[in-house]
C-alpha positions in Angstrom: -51.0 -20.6 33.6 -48.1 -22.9 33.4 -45.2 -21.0 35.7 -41.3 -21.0 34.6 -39.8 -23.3 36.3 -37.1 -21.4 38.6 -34.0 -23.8 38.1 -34.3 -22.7 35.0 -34.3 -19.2 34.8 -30.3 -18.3 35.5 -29.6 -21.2 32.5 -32.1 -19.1 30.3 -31.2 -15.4 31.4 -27.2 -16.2 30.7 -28.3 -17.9 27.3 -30.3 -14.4 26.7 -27.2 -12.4 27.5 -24.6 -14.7 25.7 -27.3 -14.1 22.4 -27.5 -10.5 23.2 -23.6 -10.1 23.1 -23.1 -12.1 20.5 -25.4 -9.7 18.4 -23.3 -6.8 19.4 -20.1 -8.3 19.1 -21.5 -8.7 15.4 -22.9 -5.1 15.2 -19.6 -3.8 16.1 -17.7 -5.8 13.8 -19.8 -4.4 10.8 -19.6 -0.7 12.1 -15.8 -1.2 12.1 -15.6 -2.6 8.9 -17.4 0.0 7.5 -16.2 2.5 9.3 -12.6 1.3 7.6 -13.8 0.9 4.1 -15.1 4.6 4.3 -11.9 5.8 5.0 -10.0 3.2 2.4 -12.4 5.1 -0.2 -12.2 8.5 1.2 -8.0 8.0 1.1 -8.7 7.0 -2.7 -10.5 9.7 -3.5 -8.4 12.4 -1.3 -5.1 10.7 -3.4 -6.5 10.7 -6.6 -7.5 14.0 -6.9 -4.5 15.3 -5.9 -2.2 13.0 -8.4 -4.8 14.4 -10.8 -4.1 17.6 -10.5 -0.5 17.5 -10.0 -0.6 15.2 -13.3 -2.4 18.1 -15.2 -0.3 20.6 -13.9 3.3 18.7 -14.6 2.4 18.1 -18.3 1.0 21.5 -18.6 4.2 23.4 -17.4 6.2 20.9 -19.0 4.5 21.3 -23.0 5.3 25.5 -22.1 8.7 24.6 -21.3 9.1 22.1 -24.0 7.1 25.0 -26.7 9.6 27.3 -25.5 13.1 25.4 -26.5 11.5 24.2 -29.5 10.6 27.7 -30.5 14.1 29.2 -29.1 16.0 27.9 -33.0 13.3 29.4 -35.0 13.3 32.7 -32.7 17.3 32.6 -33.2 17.1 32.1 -36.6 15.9 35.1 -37.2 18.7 37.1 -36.4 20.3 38.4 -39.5 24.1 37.2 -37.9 25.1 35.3 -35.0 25.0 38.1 -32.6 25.2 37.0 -28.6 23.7 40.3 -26.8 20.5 40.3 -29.4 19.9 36.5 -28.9 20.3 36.9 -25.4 17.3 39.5 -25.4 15.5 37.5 -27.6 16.1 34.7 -24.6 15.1 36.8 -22.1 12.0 37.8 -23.6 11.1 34.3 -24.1 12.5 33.3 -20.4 9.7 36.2 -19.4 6.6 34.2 -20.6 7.5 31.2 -18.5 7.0 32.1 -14.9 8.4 28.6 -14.1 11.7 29.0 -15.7 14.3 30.8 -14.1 17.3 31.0 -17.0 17.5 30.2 -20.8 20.6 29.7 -22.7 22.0 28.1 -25.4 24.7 26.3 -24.8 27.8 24.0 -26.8 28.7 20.5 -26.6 31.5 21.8 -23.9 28.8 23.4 -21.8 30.1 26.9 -22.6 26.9 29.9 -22.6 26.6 31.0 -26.1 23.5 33.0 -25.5 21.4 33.7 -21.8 18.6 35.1 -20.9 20.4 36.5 -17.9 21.4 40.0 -18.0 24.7 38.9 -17.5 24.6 36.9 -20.9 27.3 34.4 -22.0 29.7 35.3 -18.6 26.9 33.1 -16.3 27.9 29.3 -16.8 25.3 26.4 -16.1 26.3 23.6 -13.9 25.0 21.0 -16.8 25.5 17.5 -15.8 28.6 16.1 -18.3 26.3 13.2 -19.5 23.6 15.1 -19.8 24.8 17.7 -22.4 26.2 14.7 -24.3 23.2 13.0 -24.5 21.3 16.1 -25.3 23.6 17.7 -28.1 24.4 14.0 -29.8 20.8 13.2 -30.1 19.3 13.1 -33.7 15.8 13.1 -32.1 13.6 16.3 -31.6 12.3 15.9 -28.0 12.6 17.1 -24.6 15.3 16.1 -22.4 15.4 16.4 -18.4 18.3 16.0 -16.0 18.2 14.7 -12.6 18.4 17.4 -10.1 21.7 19.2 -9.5 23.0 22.3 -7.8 22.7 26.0 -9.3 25.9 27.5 -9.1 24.7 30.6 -9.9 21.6 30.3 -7.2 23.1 28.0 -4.7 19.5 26.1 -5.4 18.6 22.9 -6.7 17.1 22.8 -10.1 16.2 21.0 -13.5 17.3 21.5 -16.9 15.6 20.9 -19.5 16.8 20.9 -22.3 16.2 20.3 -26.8 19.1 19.7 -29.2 19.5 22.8 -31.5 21.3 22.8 -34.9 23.8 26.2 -34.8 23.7 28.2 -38.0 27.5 27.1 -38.9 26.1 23.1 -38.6 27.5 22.9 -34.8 25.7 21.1 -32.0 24.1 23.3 -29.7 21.4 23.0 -26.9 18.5 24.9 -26.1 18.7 24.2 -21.8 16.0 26.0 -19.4 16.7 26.0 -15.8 13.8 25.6 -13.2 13.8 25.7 -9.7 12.8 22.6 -7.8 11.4 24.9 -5.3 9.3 26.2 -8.3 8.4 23.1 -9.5 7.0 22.1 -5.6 4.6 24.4 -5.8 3.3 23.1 -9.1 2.9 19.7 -7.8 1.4 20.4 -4.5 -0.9 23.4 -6.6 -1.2 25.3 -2.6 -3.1 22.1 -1.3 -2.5 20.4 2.2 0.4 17.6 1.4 0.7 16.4 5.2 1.4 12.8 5.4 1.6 12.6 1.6 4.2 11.3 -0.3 4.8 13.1 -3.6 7.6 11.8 -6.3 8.1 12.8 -9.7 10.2 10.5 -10.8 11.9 9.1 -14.2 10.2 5.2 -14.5 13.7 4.0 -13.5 13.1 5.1 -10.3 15.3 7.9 -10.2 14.2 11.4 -8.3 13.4 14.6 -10.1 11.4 16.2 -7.0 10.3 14.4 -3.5 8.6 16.2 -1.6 8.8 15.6 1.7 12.3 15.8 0.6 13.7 12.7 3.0 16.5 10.1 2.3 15.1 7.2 0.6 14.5 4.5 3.3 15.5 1.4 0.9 15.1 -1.4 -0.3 12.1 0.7 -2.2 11.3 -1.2 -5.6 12.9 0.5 -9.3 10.3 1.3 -11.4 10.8 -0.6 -14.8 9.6 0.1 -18.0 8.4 -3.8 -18.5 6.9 -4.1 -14.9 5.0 -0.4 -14.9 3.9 0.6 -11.5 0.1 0.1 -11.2 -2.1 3.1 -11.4 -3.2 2.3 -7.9 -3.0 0.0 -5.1 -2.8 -0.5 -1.8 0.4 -2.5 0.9 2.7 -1.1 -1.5 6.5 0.6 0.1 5.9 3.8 -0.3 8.0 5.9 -2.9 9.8 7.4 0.0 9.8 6.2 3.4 9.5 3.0 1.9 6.2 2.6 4.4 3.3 0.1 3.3 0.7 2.4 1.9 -1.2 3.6 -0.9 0.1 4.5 -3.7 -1.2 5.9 -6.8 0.9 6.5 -10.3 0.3 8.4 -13.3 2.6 8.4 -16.8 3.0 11.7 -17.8 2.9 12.2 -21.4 6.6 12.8 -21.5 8.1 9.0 -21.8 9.9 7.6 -18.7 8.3 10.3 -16.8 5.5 9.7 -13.7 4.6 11.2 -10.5 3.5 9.2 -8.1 1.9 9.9 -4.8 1.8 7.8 -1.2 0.2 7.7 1.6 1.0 5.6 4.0 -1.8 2.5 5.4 -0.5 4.4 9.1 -1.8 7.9 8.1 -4.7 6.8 5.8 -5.5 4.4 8.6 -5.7 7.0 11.2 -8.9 8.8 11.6 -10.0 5.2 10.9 -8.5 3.5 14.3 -9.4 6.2 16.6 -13.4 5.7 15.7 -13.0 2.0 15.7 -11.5 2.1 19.3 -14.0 4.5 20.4 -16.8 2.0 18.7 -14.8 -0.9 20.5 -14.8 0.7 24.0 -18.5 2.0 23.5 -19.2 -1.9 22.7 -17.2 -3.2 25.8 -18.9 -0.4 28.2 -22.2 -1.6 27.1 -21.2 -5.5 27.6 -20.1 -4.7 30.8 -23.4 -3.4 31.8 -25.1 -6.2 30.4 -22.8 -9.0 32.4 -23.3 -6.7 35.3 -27.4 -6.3 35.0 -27.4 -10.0 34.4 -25.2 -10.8 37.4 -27.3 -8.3 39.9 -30.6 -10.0 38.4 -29.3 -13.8 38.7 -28.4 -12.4 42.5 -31.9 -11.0 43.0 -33.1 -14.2 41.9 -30.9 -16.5 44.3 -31.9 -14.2 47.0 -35.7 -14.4 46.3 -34.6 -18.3 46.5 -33.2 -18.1 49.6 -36.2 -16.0 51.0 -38.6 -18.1 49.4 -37.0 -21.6 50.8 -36.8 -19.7 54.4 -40.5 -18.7 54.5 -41.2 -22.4 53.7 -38.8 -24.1 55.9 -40.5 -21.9 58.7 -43.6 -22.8 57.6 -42.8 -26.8 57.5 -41.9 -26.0 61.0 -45.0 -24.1 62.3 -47.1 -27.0 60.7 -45.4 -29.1 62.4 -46.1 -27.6 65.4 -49.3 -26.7 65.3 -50.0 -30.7 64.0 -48.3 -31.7 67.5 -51.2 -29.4 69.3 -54.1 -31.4 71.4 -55.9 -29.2 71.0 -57.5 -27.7 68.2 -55.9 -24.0 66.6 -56.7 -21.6 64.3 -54.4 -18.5 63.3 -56.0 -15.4 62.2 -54.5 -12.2 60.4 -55.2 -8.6 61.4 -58.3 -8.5 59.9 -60.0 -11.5 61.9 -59.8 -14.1 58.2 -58.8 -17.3 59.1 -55.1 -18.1 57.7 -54.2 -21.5 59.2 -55.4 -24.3 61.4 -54.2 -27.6 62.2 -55.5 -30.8 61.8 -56.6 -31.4 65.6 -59.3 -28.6 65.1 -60.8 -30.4 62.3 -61.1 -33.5 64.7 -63.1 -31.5 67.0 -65.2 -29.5 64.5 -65.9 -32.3 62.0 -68.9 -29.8 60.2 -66.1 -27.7 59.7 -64.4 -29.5 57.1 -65.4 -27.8 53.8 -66.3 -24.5 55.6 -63.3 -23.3 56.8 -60.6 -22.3 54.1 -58.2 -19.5 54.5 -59.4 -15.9 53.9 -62.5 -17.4 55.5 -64.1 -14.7 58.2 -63.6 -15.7 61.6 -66.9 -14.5 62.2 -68.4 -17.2 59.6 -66.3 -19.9 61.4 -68.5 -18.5 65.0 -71.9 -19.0 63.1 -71.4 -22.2 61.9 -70.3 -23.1 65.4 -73.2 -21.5 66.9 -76.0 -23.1 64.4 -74.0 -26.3 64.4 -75.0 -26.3 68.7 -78.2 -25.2 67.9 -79.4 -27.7 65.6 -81.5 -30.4 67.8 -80.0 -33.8 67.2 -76.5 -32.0 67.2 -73.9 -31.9 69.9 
């Protein structure tokens, strides 16, 4: 059997271990990867259910609120004559069937309560916004109107009106205006699920707040929303709506016009499971490697001492031959159990029938006998 040659055995284990680490370094490139697009899907999934849900629940409450104004001038008309405390119990019964709704009234193009569902009535003003109410009472269009949040004088809270133009019984311009509590609204978006590290906005497409929730200052420059460049449904290394951080962020149009919630989370917190497992795959990898260079480097020593040993026991053997060649007179060295393991070449000389006989392992008691039936042999000396 052909042996490997030894000068070539570090060259071939390093090659062995370079291949070997390479394979890793490979192994744990395609563990982290997938580890990462597992958690890219699992933030996809985890964001779109929620903006589905939140989407559901926005139109829902909002068609209610929306049923309830357009019903309020038909419930009104009713009334034999304009009579406030009657229409305000007709409010307030209305106002009862809409747990998200805090107030109803009907209101003028000044602003002034005609009717509330309050018990207080017509004395409890609503803080509408001056535009607002314009916009609302001027409009010839049947639809729903929402303002952007403002502060309750009456609660000291921050709500949204929504409001309907309404057509008085003596042809005067009146508005139908609901008030809900942001704080109300919250809980419909987040529907009593975990919102840490989300980003929730419902927003008009202009980019203009109704509800953030966390409610933080806008971190700017944070892209408008335009109605000719919508935002897309969903997609990744976008600012977030409110910290204004690269993340995910997934849209919805409500069916309201102008109207979306959209929900972020940020690349850092969607990310974040994800870089904890890929540094404990990396370190795992690196431990391992490190044990591999060090095996390799305690077996490449092993094999230069083995060298070393091996060069030693010839160089002393070079030397004992050539001391035993110097001899005149003829040696043989024998192990402990009396086989012959070495002679020199002046023994031969004097033993020429020897030659062929003697070989190492060979009994010294064989090496006797020939001796003794080489002297016995007539014609022999």
């Amino acid at each position: 059997m052909t042996r490997f040659p030894p000068e070539r055995i570090k060259p071939a284990l390093w090659l062995l271990v370079a291949l070997l680490v390479a394979v890793l370094a490979g192994a744990t490139a395609w563990q982290v990867w997938s580890l990462r697009e597992s958690a890219v899907r699992t933030s996809e999934e985890t964001v779109e259910r929620f903006v589905s849900g939140a989407e559901v629940a926005l139109n829902h409450n909002m068609l209610s609120i929306d049923l309830l104004l357009s019903g309020a001038q038909d419930m009104l008309q009713l009334q034999p004559s304009a009579d406030v405390q009657a229409e305000s119990r007709m409010l307030a019964v209305m106002a009862r069937g809409n747990l998200l709704v805090s107030r109803v009234a009907v209101v003028d193009a000044q602003g002034r309560v005609r009717a509330s569902s309050e018990p207080s009535g017509a004395l409890q003003e609503m803080s509408l916004p001056t535009a607002f109410l314009a916009g609302v009472v001027s409009s010839a269009a049947q639809r729903l109107y929402i303002s952007t949040p403002v502060l309750s004088f009456a609660t000291t809270q921050q709500v949204l009106y929504f409001a309907r133009p309404l057509a008085g019984r003596d042809g005067q311009r009146l508005a139908a205006v609901a008030e809900v509590p942001l704080a109300k609204l919250a809980d419909v978006l987040t529907q009593g699920h975990e919102v840490s590290g989300l980003e929730i906005v419902f927003e008009q497409n202009d980019g203009r707040r109704m509800l953030a929730l966390p409610d933080l200052p806008e971190a700017g420059p944070i892209p408008a929303l335009r109605n000719d460049v919508p935002l897309p449904d969903r997609a990744w290394n976008m600012p977030a709506r409110i910290s204004g951080k690269p993340a995910l962020v997934v849209s919805r149009q409500l069916v309201y016009p102008n109207l979306r919630v959209s929900v972020s989370l940020p690349e850092d917190q969607a990310l974040e499971r994800w870089e904890y497992e890929r540094n404990m795959v990396a370190a795992a990898a690196l431990v391992f490697c490190a044990m591999v260079l060090v095996a390799a480097a305690v077996t490449v020593a092993g094999f230069d001492r083995m060298a070393q040993v091996r060069k030693d026991i010839a160089d002393s053997k070079a030397l004992l031959d050539q001391a035993l060649e110097s001899m005149v007179s003829g040696f043989v060295l024998l192990d402990a159990q009396q086989r012959v393991v070495h002679w020199n070449r002046r023994f031969i000389e004097l033993f020429p029938w020897m030659r062929g006989v003697i070989a190492p392992g060979t009994p010294f008691r064989q090496v006797l006998e020939q001796l003794v039936v080489h002297n016995l042999t007539p014609g022999r000396s």
